[in-house]
FILUM-831298 format. One line per 5 residues: for each residue x, y, z of N, C-alpha, C. Coordinates in steps of 0.05 Angstrom, whole numbers. Atoms other than C-alpha are relative to their C-alpha. Layout:
BEGIN
X Y Z X Y Z X Y Z | ...
% end
This chain:
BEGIN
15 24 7 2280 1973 1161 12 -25 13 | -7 27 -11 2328 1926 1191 0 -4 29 | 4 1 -26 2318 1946 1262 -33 -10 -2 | 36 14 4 2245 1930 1244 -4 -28 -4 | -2 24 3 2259 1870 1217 4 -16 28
-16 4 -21 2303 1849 1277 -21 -2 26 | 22 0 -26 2247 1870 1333 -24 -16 -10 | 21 22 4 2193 1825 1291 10 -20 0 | -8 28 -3 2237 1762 1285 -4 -5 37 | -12 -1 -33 2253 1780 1364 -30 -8 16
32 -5 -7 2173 1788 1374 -8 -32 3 | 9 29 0 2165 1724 1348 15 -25 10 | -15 19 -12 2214 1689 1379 -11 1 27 | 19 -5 -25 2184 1710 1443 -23 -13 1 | 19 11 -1 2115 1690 1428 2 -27 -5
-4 30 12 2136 1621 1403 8 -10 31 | -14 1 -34 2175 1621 1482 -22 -13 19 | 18 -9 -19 2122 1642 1514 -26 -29 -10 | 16 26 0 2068 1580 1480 13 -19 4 | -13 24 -9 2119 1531 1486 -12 -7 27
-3 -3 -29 2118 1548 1562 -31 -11 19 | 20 12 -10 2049 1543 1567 -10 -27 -13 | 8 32 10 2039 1479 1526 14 -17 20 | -11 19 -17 2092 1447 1571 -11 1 26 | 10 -3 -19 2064 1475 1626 -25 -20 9
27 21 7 1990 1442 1612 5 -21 11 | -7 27 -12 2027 1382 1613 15 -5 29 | -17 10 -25 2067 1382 1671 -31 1 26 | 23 11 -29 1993 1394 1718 -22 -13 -9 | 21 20 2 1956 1349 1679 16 -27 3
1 24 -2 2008 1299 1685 8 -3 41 | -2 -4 -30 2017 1319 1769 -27 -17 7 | 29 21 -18 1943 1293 1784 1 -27 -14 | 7 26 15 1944 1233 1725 13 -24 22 | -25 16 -1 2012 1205 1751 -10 -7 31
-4 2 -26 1999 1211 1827 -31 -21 6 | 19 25 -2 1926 1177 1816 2 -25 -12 | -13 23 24 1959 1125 1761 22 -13 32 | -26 19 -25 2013 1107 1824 -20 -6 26 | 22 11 -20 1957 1099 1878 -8 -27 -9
19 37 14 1921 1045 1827 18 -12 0 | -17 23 4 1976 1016 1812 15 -17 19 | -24 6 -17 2021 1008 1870 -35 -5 31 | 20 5 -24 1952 1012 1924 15 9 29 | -20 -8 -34 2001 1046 1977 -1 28 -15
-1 -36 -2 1991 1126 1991 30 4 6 | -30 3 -9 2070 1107 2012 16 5 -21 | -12 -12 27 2086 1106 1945 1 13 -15 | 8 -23 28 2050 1151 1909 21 24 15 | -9 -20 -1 2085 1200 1963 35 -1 -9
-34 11 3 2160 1162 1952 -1 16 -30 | 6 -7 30 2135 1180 1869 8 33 2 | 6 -29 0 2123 1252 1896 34 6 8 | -32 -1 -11 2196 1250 1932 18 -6 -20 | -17 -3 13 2237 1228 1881 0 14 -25
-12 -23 24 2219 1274 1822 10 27 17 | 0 -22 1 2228 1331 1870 30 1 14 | -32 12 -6 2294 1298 1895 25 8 -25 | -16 -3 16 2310 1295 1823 1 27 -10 | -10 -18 2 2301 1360 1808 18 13 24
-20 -15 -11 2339 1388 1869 34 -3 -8 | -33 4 5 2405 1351 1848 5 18 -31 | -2 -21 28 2385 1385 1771 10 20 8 | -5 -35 -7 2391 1453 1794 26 9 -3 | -33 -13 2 2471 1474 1798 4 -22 -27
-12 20 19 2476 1421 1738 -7 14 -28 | 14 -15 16 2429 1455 1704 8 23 -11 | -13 -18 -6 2467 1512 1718 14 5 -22 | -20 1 22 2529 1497 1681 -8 -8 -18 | 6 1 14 2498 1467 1631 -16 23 -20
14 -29 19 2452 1531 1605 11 18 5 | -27 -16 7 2518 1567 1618 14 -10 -28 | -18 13 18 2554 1529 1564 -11 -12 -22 | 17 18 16 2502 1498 1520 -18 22 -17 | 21 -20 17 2450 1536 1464 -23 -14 25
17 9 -16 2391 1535 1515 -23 -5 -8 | 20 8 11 2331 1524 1466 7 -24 -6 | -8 29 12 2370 1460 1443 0 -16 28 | 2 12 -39 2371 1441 1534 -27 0 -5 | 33 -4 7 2293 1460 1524 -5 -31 -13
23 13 22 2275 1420 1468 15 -33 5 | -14 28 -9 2324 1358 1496 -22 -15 18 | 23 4 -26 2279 1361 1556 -22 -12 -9 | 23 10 18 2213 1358 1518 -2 -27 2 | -5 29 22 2241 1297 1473 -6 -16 18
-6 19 -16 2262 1256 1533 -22 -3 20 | 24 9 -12 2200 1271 1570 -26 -15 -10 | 15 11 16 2159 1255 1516 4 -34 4 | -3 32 11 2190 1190 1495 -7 -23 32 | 4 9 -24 2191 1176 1577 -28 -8 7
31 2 -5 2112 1177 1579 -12 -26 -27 | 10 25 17 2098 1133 1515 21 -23 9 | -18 28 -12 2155 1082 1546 -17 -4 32 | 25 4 -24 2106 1079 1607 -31 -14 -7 | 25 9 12 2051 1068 1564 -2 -24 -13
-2 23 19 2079 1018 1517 15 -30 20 | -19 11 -17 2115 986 1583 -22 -29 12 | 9 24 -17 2089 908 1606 -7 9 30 | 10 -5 -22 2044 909 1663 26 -7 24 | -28 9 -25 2110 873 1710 21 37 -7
-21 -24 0 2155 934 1689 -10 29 2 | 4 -31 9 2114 998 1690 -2 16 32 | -8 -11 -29 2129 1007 1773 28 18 -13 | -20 -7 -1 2201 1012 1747 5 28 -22 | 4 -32 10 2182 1062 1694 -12 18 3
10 -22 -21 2147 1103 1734 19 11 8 | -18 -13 -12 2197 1115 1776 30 10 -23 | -13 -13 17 2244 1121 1721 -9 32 -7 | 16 -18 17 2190 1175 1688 9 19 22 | 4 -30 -29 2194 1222 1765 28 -3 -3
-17 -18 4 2269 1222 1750 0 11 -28 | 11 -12 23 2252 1245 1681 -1 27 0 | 7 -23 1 2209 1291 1693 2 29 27 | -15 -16 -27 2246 1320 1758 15 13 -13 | -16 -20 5 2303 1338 1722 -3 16 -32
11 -9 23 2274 1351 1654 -13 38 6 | 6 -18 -11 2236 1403 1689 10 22 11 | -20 -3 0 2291 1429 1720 10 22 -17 | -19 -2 13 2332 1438 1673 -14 20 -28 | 20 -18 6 2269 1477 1628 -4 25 11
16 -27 -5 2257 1526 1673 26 21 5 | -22 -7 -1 2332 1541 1683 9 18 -19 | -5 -23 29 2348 1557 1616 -28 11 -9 | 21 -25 10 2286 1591 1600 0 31 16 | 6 -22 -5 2293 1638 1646 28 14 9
-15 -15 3 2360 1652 1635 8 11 -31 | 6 -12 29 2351 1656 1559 -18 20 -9 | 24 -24 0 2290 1706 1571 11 29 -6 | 0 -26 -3 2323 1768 1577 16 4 -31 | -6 -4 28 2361 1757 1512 -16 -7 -30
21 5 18 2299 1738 1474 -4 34 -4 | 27 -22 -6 2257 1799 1505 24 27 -3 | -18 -31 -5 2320 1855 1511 -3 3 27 | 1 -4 -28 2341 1875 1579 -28 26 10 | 19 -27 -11 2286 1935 1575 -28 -12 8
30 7 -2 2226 1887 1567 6 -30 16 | 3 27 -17 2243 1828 1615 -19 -7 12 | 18 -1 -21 2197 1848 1666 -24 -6 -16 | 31 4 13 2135 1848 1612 6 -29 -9 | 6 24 -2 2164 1784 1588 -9 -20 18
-3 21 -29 2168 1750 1653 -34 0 9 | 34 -3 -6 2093 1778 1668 -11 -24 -21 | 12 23 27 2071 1744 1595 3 -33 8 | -4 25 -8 2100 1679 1629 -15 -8 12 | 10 -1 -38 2069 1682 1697 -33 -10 -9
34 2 21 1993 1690 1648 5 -20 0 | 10 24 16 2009 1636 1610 -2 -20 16 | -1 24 -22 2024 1593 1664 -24 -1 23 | 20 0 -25 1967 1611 1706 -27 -13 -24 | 17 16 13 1921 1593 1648 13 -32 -5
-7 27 3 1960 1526 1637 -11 -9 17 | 7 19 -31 1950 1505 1705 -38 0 8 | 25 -9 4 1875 1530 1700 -13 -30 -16 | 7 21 24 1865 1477 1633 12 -24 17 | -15 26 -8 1914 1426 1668 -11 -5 19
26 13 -31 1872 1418 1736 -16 -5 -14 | 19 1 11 1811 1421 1701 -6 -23 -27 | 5 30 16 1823 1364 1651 4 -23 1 | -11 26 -8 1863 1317 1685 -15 -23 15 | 13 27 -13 1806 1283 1724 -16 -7 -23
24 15 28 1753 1281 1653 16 -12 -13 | -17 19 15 1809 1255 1619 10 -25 4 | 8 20 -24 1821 1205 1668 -19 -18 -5 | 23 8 -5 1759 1187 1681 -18 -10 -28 | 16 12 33 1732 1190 1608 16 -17 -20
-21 12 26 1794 1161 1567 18 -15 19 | -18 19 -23 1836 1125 1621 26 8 -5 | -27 -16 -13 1914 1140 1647 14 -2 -38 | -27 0 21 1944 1119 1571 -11 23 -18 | 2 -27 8 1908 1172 1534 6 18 14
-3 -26 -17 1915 1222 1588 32 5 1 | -35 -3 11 1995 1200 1581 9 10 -23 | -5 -13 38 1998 1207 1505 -3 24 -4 | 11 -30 1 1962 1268 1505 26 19 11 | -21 -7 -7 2012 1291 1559 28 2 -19
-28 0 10 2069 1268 1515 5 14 -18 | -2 -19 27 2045 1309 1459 1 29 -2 | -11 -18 -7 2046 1366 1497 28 5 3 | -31 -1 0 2119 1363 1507 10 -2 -24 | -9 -4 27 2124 1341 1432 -5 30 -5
14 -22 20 2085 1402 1408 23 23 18 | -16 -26 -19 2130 1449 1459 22 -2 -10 | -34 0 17 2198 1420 1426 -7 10 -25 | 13 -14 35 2162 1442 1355 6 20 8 | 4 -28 8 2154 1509 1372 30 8 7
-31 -11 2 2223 1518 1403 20 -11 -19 | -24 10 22 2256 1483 1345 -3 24 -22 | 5 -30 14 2233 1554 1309 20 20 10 | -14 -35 -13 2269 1605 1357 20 -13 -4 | -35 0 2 2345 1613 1334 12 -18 22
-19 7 -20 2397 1572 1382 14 13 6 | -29 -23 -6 2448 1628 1419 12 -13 12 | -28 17 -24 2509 1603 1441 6 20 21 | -3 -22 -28 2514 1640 1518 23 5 -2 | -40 -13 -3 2578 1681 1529 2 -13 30
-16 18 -16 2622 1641 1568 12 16 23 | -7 -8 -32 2636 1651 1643 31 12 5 | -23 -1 -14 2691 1691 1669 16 -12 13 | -15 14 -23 2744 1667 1707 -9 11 26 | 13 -17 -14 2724 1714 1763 -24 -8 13
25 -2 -5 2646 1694 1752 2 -29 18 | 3 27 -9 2667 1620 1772 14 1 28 | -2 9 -18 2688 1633 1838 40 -6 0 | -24 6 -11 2757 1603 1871 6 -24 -18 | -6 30 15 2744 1538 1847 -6 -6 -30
9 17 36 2745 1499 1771 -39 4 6 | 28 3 1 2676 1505 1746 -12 -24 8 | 13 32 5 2668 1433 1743 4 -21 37 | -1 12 -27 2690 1426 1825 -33 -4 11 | 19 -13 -14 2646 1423 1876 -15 21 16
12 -24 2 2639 1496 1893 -11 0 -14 | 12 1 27 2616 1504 1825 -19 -12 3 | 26 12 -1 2568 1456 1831 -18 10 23 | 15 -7 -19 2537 1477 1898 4 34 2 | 9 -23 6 2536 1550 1873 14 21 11
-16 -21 -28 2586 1584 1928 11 17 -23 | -16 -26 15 2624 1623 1871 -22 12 -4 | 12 -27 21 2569 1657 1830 -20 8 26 | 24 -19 -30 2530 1674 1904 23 23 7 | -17 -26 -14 2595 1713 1920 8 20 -21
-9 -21 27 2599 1747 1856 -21 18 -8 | 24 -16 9 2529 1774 1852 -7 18 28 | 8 -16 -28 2498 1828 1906 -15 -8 15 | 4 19 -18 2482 1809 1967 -41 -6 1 | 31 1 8 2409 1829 1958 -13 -21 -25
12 11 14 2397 1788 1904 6 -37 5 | -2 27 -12 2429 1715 1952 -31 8 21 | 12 -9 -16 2379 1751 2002 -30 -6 -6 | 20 5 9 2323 1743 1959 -11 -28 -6 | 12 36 9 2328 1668 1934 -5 -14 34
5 6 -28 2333 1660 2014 -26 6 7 | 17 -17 1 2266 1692 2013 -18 -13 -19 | 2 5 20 2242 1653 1956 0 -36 10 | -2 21 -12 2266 1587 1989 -23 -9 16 | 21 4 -22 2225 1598 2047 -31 9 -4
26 -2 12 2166 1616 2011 -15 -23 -13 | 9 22 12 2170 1550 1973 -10 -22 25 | -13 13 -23 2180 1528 2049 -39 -6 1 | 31 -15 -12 2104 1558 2058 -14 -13 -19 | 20 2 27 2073 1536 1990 2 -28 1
3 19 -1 2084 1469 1999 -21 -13 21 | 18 10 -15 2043 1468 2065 -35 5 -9 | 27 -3 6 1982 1495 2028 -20 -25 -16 | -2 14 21 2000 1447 1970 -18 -26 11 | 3 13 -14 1993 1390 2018 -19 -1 28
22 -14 -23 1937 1423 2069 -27 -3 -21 | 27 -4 17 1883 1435 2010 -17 -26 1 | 17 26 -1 1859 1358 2005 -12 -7 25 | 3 1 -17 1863 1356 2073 -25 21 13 | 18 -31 -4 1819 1427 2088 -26 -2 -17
35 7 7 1769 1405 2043 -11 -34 2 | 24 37 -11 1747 1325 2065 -7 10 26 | 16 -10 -24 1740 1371 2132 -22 26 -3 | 17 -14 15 1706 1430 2097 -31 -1 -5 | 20 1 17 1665 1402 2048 5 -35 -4
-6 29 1 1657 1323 2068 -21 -7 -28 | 21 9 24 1605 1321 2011 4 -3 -30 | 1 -7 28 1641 1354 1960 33 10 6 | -28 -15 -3 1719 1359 1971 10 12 -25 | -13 -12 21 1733 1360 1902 -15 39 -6
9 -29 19 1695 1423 1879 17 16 20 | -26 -22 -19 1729 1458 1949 17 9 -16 | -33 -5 7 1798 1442 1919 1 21 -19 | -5 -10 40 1776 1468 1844 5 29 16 | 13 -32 1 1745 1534 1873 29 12 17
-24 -8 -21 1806 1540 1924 25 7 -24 | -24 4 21 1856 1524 1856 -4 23 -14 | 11 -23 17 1818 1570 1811 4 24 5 | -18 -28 -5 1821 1633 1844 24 -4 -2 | -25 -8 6 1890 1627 1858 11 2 -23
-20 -5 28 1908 1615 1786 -1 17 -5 | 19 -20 19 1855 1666 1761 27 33 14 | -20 -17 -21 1896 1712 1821 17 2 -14 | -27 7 16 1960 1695 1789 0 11 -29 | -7 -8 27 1944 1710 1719 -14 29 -4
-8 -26 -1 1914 1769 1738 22 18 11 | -24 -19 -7 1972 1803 1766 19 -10 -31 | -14 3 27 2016 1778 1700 -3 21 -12 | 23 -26 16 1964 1823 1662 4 21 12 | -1 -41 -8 1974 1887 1705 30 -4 -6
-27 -9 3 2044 1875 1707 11 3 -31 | -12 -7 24 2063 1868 1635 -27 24 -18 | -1 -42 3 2023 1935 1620 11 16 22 | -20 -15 -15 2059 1960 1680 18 8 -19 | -19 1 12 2115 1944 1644 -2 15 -22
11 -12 41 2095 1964 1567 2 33 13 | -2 -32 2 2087 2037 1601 21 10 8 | -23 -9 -9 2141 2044 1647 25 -14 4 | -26 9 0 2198 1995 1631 10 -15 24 | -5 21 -35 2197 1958 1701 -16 -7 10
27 10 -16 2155 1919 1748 21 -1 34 | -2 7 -27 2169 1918 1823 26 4 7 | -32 -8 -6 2235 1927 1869 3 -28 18 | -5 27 -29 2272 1877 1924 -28 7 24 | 26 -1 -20 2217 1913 1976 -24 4 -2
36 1 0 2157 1909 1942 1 -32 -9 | 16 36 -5 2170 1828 1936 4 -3 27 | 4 6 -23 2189 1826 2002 -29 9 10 | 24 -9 -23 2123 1858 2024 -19 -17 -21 | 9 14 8 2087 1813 1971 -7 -32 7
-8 20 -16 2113 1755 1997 -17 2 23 | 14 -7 -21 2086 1777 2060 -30 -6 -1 | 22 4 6 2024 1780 2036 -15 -22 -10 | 6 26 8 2015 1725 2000 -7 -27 21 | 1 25 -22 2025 1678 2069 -18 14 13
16 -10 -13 1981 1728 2098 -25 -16 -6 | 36 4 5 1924 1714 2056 -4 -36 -4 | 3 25 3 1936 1640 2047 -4 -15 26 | 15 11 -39 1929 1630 2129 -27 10 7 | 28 5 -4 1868 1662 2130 -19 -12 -24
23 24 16 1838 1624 2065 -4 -24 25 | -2 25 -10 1850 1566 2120 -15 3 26 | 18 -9 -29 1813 1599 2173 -32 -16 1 | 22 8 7 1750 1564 2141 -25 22 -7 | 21 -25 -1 1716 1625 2121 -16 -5 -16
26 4 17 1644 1630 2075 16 -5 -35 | -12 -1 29 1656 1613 1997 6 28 -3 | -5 -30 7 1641 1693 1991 24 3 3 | -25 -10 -15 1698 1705 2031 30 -17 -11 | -21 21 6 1746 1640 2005 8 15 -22
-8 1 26 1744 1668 1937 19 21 -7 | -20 -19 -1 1775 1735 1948 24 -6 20 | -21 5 -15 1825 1715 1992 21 -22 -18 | -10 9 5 1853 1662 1955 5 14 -33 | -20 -15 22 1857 1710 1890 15 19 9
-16 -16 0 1887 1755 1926 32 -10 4 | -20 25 -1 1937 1702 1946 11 3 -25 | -17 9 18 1952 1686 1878 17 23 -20 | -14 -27 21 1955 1762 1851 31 3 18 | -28 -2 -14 2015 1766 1908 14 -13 -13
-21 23 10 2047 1703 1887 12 11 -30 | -12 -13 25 2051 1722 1812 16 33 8 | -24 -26 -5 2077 1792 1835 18 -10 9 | -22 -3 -3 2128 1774 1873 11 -28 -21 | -21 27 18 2152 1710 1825 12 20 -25
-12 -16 22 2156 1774 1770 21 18 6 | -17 -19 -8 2193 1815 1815 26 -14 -3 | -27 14 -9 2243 1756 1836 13 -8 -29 | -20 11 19 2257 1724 1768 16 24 -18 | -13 -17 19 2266 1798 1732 34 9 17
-22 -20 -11 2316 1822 1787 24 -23 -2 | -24 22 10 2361 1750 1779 -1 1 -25 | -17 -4 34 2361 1759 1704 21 21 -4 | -15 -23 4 2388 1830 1716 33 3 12 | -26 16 -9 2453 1790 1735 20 1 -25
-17 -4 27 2509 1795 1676 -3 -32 1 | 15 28 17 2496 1737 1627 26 -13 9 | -22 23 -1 2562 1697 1640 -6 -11 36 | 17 14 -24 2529 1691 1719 -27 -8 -5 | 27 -1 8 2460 1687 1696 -11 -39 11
15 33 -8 2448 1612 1694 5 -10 22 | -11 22 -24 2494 1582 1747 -23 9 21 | 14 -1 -15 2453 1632 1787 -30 -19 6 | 23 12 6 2383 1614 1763 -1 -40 14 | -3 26 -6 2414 1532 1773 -7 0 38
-8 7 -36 2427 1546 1852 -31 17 5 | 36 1 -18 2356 1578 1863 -11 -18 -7 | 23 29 16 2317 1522 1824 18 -11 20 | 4 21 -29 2355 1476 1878 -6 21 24 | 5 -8 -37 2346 1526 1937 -33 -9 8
31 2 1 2266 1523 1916 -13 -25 3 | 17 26 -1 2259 1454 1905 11 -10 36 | -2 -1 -36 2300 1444 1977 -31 9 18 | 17 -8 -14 2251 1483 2007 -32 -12 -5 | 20 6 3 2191 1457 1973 -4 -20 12
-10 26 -4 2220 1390 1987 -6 -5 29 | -4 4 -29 2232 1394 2065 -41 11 3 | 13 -1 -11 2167 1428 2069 -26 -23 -7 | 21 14 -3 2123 1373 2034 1 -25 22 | 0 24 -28 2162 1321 2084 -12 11 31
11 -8 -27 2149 1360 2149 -24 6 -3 | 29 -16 0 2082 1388 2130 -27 -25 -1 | 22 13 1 2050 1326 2112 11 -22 29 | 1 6 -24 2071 1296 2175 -10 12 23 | 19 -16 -14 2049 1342 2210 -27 10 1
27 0 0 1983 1336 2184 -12 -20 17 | 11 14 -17 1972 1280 2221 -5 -2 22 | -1 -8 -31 1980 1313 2283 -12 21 9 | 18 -25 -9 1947 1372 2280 -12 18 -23 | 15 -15 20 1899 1416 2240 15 8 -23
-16 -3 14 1909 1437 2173 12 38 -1 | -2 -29 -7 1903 1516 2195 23 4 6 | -28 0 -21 1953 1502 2245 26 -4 -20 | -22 3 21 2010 1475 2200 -4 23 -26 | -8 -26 23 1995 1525 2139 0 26 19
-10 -19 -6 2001 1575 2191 32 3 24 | -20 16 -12 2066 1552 2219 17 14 -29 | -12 1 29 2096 1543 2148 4 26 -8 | -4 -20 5 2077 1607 2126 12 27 13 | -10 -20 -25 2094 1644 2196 27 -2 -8
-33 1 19 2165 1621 2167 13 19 -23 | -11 -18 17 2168 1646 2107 -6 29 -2 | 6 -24 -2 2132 1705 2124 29 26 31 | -23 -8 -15 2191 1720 2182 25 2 -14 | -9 10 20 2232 1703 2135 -3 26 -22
-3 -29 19 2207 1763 2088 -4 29 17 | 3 -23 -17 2200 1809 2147 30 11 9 | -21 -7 -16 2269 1797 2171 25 11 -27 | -10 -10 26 2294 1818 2088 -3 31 1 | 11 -28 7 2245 1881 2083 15 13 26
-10 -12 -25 2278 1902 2156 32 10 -11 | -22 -4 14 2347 1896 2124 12 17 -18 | 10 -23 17 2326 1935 2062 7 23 8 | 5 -32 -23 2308 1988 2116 27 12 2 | -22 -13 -15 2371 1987 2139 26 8 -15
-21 -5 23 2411 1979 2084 -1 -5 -22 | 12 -3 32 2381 1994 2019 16 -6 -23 | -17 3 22 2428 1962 1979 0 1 -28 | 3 6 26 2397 1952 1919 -19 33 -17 | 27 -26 1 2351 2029 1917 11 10 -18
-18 -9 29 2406 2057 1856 11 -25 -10 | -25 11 15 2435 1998 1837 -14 -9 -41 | 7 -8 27 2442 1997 1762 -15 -23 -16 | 27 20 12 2388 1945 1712 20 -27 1 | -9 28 2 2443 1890 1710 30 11 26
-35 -5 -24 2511 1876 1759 27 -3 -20 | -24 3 22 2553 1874 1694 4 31 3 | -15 -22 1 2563 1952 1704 14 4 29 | -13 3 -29 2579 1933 1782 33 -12 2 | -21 14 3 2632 1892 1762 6 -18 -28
4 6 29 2645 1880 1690 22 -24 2 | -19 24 -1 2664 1816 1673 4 -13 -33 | -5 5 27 2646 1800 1595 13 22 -19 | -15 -7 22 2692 1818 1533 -17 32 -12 | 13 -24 3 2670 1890 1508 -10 -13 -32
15 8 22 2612 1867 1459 -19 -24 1 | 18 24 -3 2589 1810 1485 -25 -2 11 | 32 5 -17 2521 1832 1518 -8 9 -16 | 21 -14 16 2495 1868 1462 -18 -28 -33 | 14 32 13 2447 1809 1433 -23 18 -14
21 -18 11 2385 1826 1399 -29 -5 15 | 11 -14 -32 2331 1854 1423 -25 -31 2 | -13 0 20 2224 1684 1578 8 6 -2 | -2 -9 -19 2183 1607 1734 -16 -6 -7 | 4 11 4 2159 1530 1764 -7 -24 18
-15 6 18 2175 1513 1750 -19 -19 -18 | 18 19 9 2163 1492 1681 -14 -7 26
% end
């Protein structure tokens, strides 16, 4: 009865995870279109709205290894629900802010919600595997991937009627209450205090140096396949940023009549893409206890830039619609493959890791919205998203080759804590959730 007990509190702690994720989520791409058309009106320079776009993704890159240590050392629903608060209160201080001051809280709000964000998706998805049990990560991590593909679904889809029908301070509030209502539900699931880092896990240097911060210990403490992958992961963000930044562009040449509906139909599949694959994967999972290996994201990956260079080919709607879900079913596969196989890291590495991909990703996202949208101005948008993705797709060719050659990871065991044991005998047995936010 008490193992019963134990797997329904665990159940529900999960599902509470898992709506948070998507309530926050909601908000984070309804307030992506509000904020970026709210800084156009306001400011009347496309210069700033992109400086707006640059410094939240600035501020999350410096989050990332910070983030790190912190959801190493900290209860990570209490980092969660911090986040929330401060984004919340950040969006009604925008709202309530004098017309002379609300440039400066703006830009306040994009470091906000840079490292807020951050610092959310950090510890969530190094707290996941101790929610879900190391057996069901992979179905959790699927359950995520859903929710977030329907968030983003609701969050495109309301942010211009909301807008448009209620103006930027409801569409903020609203936003802010999303972030309230997401700290609610995680103020339900237990607080765990994480087992504390080895000496070993930290590398040469003090945690608190700057190794530590720029991630060099816990990359040389984990297998090489799994640095191999966020490299892989990097340069994917490298790719996803040129599409990010190509789509507005691909449809006022498209569809000069009708860019917006392009974009939706272009957005839509991919979500729809995306949250179908979630859905196969966590019944994958539910039957056989795993989803995917290092070489079926590398060949995902693959795929994914495949089909997102020819969405850009200009092909018939017929033709747009399957291509760009197939797009998105890749993307969700490999994001379920990559985040289950870095959870399966021993918990005293777990976060720092998770910190130094969240910056490798935003790096890469980062560099590619500066080069990409410069480079729109010089040449087609085909041309650049197939550039971008010829990257990251070399990039996952020159991994899966590696693989080939040296299958490092083809036995290795569900976590690297039996590779090299580093926590106290007792400390992993907890009871029995990717962005970002």
């Amino acid at each position: 009865m008490a193992k019963a007990a134990d797997a329904g509190r665990a159940a529900r702690d999960l599902r509470l995870v898992v709506a948070a994720h998507a309530v926050s989520t909601y908000g984070s791409y309804l307030n992506l279109v509000a904020l970026g058309l709210f800084t156009l009106e306001l400011t009347g320079s496309a210069a700033q709205t992109g400086l707006f776009m640059a410094v939240r993704l600035a501020a999350g890159f410096l989050m990332g290894p910070v983030s790190g240590l912190l959801a190493g050392r900290y209860r990570r629903t209490r980092l969660m629900i911090g986040a929330d608060v401060l984004s919340a209160a950040t969006l009604a201080l925008l709202v309530a802010a004098p017309a002379g001051a609300r440039l400066a809280a703006l830009y306040a709000l994009a470091v906000v919600l840079g490292c807020g964000q951050t610092l959310w998706g950090v510890a969530l998805r190094s707290e996941l595997p101790d929610l879900a049990g190391p057996q069901r990560r992979a179905r959790a991590n699927a359950r995520l991937v859903a929710a977030r593909s329907v968030a983003m679904l609701l969050g495109f889809a309301s942010a211009g009627v909301l807008v448009a029908g209620l103006g930027y301070e409801v569409a903020f509030l609203l936003d802010a209450g999303t972030y309230a209502l997401s700290a609610g539900l995680l103020a339900r699931v237990p607080a765990r205090r994480p087992v504390a880092a080895a000496p070993e896990a930290a590398g040469p240097a003090a945690p608190t140096g700057p190794r530590a911060w720029a991630g060099v210990g816990v990359l040389r403490s984990v297998a090489p396949v799994v640095v191999a992958m966020i490299g892989v992961r990097a340069a994917d963000a490298f790719g996803s940023a040129a599409h990010n930044v190509g789509i507005p562009v691909q449809a006022s040449l498209v569809r000069p009549d009708s860019p917006a509906a392009y974009a939706a139909v272009f957005l839509t599949s991919w979500a729809v893409g995306s949250l179908a694959a979630g859905r196969w994967c966590a019944r994958l999972a539910a039957r056989t206890g795993q989803v995917g290996s290092p070489r079926a994201f590398g060949v995902a990956t693959c795929l994914m830039s495949l089909f997102f260079v020819l969405a850009f080919t200009d092909p018939p709607l017929w033709l747009l619609i399957p291509l760009t879900l197939a797009a998105g079913a890749a993307d969700g596969y490999a994001e379920i493959s990559y985040t289950t196989r870095l959870q399966g890291v021993d918990e005293s590495r777990r976060a720092r890791l998770f910190g130094f991909a969240s910056a490798a990703q935003n790096a890469g996202f980062g560099l590619g919205m500066i080069g990409c949208s410069a480079a729109l101005d010089r040449a087609a948008p085909f041309t650049v998203v197939a550039v971008a993705h010829g990257v990251a797709c070399a990039v996952a060719l020159a991994f899966l080759l590696a693989q080939t050659v040296r299958p490092s990871d083809r036995r290795a065991p569900p976590t690297d804590a039996t590779r090299r044991p580093t926590a106290p005998t007792g400390t992993t047995a907890r009871r029995p959730p990717e962005p970002p936010r």
